[in-house]
Structures are given as C-alpha cells and as structure tokens.
C-alpha positions in Angstrom: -13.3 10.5 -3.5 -11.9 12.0 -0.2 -12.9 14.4 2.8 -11.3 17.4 3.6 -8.3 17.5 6.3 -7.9 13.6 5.6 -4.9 11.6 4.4 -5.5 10.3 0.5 -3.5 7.7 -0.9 -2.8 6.2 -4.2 -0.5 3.4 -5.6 1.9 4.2 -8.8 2.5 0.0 -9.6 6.2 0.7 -11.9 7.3 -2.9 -11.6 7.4 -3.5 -15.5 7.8 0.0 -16.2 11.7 -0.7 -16.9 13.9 2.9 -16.4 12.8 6.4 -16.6 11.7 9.3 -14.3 8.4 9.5 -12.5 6.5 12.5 -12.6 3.3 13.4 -9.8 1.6 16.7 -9.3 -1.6 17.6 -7.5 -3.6 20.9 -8.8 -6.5 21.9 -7.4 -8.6 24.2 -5.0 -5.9 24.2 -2.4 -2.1 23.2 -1.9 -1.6 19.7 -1.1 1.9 18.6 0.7 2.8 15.3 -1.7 4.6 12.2 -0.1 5.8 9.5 -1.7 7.6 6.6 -0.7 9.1 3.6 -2.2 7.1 0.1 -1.7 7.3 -3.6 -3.4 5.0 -2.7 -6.4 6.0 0.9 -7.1 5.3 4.0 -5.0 2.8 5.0 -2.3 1.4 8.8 -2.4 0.1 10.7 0.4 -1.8 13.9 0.3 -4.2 16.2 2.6 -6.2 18.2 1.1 -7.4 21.5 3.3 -10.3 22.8 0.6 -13.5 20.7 -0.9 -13.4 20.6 -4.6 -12.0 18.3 -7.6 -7.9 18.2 -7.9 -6.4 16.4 -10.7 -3.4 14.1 -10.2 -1.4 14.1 -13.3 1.2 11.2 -13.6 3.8 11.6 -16.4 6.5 9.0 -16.6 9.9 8.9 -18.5 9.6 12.7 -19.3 6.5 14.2 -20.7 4.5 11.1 -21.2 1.1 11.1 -19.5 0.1 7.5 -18.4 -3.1 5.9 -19.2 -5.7 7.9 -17.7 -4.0 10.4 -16.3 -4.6 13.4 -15.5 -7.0 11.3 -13.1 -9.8 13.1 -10.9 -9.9 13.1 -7.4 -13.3 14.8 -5.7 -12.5 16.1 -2.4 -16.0 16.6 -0.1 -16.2 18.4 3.1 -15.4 21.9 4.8 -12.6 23.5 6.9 -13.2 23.0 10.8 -11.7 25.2 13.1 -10.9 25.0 16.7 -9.5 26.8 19.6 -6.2 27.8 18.2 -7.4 27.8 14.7 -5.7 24.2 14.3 -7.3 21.7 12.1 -8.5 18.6 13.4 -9.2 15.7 10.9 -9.6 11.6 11.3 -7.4 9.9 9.1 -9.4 7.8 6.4 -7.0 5.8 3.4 -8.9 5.4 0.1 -6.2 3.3 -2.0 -6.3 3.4 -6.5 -3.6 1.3 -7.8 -2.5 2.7 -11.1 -0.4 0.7 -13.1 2.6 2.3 -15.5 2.1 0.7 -18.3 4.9 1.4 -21.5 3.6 0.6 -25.1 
C-alpha cells in the first residue's frame, strides 16, 4: 500500500539470478516515472504515483518470463492536492517489498 504524491519503493533481489534482462513496468490509474538503481542485492525501484487506485507492477526477467508472483498489486490511497500554482505537494513515505528472482 502507498498514498498518493508519495515516493514507493520496492527491491528486485537478482543475486542468484545468474545472466539475463530485467524487465519492470507499472500500469495503472495514472503514469508513474520508474527509477531504478543498482544496489548490493539487486535493484532498488522508485515510483510516485499522482492518482488513487490499484497499479500492477509486472516483473519479467530473462525475456518474457514473469517471476513468482508477479504481476504484483500495489493499492495506492489518497487524492490529488493542489496549491497556489497548481504544484503538488507530498511527504515522502518509503514502504520497501523485497522480491526475490528466483530461476527454476
């Protein structure tokens, strides 16, 4: 779960996933800007949603192989704020799910 205008983060742990191409997407009621960076266990995702709703994070690794449990849920709660400006204006809150590649 995660609030509208907030930063959301999840953990992709590839450290025995051996070689092949890692696949994230984020569909849901609004367009989320994905980050990703590189860390000790895997990668770290970033996202903000601006709309309440569910959005489904689908993780495919080496080509079109869905990993365990993905496409995974993520339910978004809040509403848009505006301000002077019509700028948004959000606290930052991390909720952190480590996923785990795992290759049978």
């Amino acid at each position: 779960m995660g609030f509208v205008g907030q930063l959301c983060r999840f953990i992709v742990n590839t450290v025995n996933a051996g070689s092949g191409a890692l696949a994230v997407t984020i569909d849901g009621p609004s367009k989320v800007q994905l980050s990703c960076r590189e860390i000790e266990e895997g990668y770290e995702f970033t996202y903000s949603p601006s709309a309440p709703g569910d959005y489904l994070i689908t993780i495919k690794y080496a080509g079109s192989t869905h990993i365990p449990g993905s496409p995974f849920k993520a339910h978004i709660e809040g509403s848009i704020a505006f301000s002077e400006g019509h700028k948004f204006f959000a606290d930052t809150c991390y909720k952190i799910q480590k996923v785990s590649v795992l290759l049978y």
